[in-house]
C-alpha positions as CSV (number, residue, x, y, z in Angstrom):
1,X,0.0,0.0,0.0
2,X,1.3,3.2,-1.0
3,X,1.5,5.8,1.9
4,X,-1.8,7.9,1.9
5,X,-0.4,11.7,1.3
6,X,3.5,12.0,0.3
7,X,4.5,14.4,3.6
8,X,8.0,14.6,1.8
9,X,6.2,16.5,-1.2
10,X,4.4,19.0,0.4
11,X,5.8,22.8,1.5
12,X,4.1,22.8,4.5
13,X,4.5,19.3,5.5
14,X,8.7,20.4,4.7
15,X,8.4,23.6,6.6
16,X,7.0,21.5,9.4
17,X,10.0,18.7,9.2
18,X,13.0,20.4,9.2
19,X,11.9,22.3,12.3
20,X,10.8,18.8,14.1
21,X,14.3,17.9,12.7
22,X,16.1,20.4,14.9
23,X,14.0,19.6,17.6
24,X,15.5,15.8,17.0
25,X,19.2,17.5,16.7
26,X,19.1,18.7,20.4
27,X,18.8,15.7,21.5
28,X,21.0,14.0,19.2
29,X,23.7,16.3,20.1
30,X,22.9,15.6,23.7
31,X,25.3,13.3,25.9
32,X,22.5,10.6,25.6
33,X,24.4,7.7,24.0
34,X,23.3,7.1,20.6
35,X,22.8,3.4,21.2
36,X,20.4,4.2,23.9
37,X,18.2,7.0,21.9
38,X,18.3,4.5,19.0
39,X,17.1,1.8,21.2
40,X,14.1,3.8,22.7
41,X,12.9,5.3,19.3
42,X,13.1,1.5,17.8
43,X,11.1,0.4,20.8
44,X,8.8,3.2,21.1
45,X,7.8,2.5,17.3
46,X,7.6,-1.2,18.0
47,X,5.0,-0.1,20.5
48,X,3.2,2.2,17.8
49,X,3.1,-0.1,15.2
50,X,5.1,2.1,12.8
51,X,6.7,0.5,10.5
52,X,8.4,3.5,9.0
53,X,10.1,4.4,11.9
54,X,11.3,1.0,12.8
55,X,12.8,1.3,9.5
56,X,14.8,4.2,10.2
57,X,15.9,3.2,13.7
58,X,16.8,-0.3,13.2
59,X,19.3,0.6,10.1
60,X,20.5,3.7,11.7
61,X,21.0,1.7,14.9
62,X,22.9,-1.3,12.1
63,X,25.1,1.4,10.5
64,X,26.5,3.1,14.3
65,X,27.5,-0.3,14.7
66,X,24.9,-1.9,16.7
67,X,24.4,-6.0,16.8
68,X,22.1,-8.0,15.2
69,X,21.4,-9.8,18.1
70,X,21.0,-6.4,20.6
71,X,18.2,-5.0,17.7
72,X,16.5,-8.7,17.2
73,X,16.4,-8.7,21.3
74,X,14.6,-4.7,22.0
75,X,10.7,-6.4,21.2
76,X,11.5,-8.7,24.2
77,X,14.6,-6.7,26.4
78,X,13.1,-8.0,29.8
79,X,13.8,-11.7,28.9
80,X,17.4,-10.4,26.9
81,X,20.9,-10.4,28.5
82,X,21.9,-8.2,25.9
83,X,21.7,-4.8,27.7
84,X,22.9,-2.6,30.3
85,X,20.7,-1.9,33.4
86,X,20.8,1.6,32.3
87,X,19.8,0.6,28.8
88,X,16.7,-1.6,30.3
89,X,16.0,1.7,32.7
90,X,15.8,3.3,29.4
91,X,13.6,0.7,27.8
92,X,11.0,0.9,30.8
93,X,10.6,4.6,30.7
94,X,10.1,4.5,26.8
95,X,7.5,2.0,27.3
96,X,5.9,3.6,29.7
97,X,5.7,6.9,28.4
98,X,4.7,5.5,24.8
99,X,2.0,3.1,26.8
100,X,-0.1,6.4,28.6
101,X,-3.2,4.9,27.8
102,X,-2.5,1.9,29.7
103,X,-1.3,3.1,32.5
104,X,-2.9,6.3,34.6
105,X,0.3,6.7,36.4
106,X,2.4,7.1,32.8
107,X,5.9,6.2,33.9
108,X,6.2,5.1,37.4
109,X,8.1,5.8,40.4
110,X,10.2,2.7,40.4
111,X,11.3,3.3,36.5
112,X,11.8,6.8,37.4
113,X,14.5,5.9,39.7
114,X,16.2,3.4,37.5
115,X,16.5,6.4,35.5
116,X,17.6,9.0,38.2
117,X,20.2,5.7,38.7
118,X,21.9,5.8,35.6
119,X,21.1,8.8,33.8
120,X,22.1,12.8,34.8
121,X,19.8,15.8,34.3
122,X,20.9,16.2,30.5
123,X,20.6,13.1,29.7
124,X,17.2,12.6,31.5
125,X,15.7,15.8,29.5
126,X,17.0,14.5,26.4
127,X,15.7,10.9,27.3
128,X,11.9,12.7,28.4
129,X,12.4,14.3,24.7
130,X,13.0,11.7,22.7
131,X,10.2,9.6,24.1
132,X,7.6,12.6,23.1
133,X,9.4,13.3,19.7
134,X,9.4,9.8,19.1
135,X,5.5,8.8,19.8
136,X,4.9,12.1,17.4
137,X,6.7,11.2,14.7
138,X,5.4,7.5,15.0
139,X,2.1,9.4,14.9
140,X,2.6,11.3,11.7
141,X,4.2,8.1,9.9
142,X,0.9,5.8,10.8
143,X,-1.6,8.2,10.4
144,X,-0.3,8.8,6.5
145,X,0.3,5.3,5.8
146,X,3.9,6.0,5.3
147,X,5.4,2.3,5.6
148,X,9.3,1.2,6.3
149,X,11.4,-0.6,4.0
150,X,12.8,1.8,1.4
151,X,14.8,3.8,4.1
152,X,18.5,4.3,3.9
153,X,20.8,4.8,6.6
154,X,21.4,9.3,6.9
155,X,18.6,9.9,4.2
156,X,17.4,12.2,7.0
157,X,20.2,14.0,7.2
158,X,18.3,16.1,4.6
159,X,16.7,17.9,7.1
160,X,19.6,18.9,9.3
């Protein structure tokens, strides 16, 4: 099925991305490690169902260098040996804060202090960031039927 409306033909739709893209360099930029944002984006659009941004994540994820095994694994990190208690703090909070409608609480107070655990302030606002850009661009990718497959690793680097 062909996405519904090609966002990556439209003015507007442009104006809107490279701005959303900026947003995304912050946190980029941020002393998050890479393999951790990359992580929580892949399982925050696991969550979503967005194929698109599974895409993206799991070959940008592939061409920093991440394993096989350690992308294969993020579905199902709680029965994985694969990652870092910081990395499965990181995991939780994504799932909780992609999962709001499931839980009243959104993230709770035992995930929050794995995080406070492992992660500084920085890195904590650019984790709390990354899970709302995240859900938002999973958002605009399903909404428009855009579907993964056909990405290639820094084809967003257009935007920067």
């Amino acid at each position: 099925m062909d996405a519904r409306f090609n966002m990556f033909d439209n003015e507007t739709a442009m104006k809107f991305f490279k701005r959303f893209a900026s947003a995304g360099q912050v946190i980029q930029r941020s002393s998050l490690p890479q393999s951790t944002q990359e992580l929580v984006s892949l399982r925050a659009s696991q969550i979503n169902g967005c194929g698109w941004c599974i895409d993206v994540h799991t070959k940008e994820a592939a061409a920093a260098g991440e394993s096989a095994v350690r992308l294969n694994l993020v579905a199902a990190w709680r029965e994985a040996t694969v990652f870092t208690e910081a990395e499965q703090a990181a995991l939780a909070f994504a799932e909780e804060g992609t999962r709001l409608a499931d839980a009243h609480q959104g993230v709770s107070d035992e995930t929050w202090a794995q995080v406070r655990k492992h992660y500084d302030d920085d890195q904590i606002a650019a984790l709390v960031a990354l899970v709302a850009l995240i859900n938002a661009a999973n958002r605009l990718a399903v909404i428009v039927h855009q579907r993964g497959g056909s990405y290639e690793p820094g084809m967003l680097a257009a935007f920067d």
